[in-house]
C-alpha positions in Angstrom: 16.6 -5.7 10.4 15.1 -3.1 8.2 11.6 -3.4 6.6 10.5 -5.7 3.7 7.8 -7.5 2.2 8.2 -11.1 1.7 4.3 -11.7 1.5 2.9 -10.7 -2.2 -0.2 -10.8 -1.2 -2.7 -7.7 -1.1 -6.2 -7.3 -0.5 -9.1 -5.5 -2.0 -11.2 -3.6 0.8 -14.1 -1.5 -0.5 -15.8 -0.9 3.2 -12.2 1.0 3.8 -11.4 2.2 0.6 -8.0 0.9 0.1 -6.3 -2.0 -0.7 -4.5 -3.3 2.0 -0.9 -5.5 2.4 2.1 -6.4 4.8 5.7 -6.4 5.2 7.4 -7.2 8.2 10.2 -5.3 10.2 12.3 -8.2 11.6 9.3 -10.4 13.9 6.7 -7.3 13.9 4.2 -7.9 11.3 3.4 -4.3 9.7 0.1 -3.7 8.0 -0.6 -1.1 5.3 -3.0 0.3 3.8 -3.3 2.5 0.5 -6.4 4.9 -0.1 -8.1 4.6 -3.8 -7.7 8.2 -4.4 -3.4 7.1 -3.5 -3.9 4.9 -6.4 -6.1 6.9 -8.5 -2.9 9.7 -8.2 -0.7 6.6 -9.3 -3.3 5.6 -12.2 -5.7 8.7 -13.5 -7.1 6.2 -15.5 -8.0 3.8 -12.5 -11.5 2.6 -13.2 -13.6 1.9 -9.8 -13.7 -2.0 -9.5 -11.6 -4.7 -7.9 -10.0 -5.9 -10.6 -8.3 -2.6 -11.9 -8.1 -1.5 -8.5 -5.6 -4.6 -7.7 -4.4 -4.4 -11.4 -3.1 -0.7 -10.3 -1.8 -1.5 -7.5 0.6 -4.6 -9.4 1.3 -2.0 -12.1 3.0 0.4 -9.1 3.9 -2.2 -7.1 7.8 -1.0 -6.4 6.6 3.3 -6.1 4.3 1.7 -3.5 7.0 0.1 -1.7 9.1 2.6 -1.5 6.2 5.3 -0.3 5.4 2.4 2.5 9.2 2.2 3.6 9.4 6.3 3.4 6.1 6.2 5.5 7.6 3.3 8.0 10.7 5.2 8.5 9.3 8.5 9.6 6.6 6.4 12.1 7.8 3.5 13.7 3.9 2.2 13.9 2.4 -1.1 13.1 -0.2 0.5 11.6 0.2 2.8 7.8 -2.2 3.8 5.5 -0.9 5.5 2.9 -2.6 8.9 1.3 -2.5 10.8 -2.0 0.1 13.2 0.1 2.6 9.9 0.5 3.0 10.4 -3.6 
């Protein structure tokens, strides 16, 4: 079964500086993790708060995706966290 991500949900973490989500690789649950400065790359105009944090993250949703299936492919971990390099 290849990667997706059924679960739309996403998560703002400042302490980490990301905002974290999931897909799933047939049973194994996969967690990922975008940097701000990822989405800042994404967004130039990204301000610093939750909401257009999350808001940026919506607005790229798919280029996300695909960068966290690119990422998956190469590293067969359980654990990504995606980086201004990954775009």
């Amino acid at each position: 079964m290849a990667l997706n991500f059924p679960n739309p949900v996403r998560r703002f973490d400042a302490g980490r500086s990301c905002v974290s989500f999931w897909g799933s690789d047939a049973s194994l649950e996969i967690i990922f993790q975008i940097e701000f400065e990822a989405l800042r790359k994404l967004d130039s105009g990204m301000g610093s708060g939750e909401a257009e944090i999350l808001a940026t993250f919506d607005q790229n949703r798919d280029t996300i995706l695909a960068a966290a299936a690119s990422a998956y492919a190469k590293h067969r971990n359980s654990y990504q966290r995606l980086t201004a390099a990954h775009f």
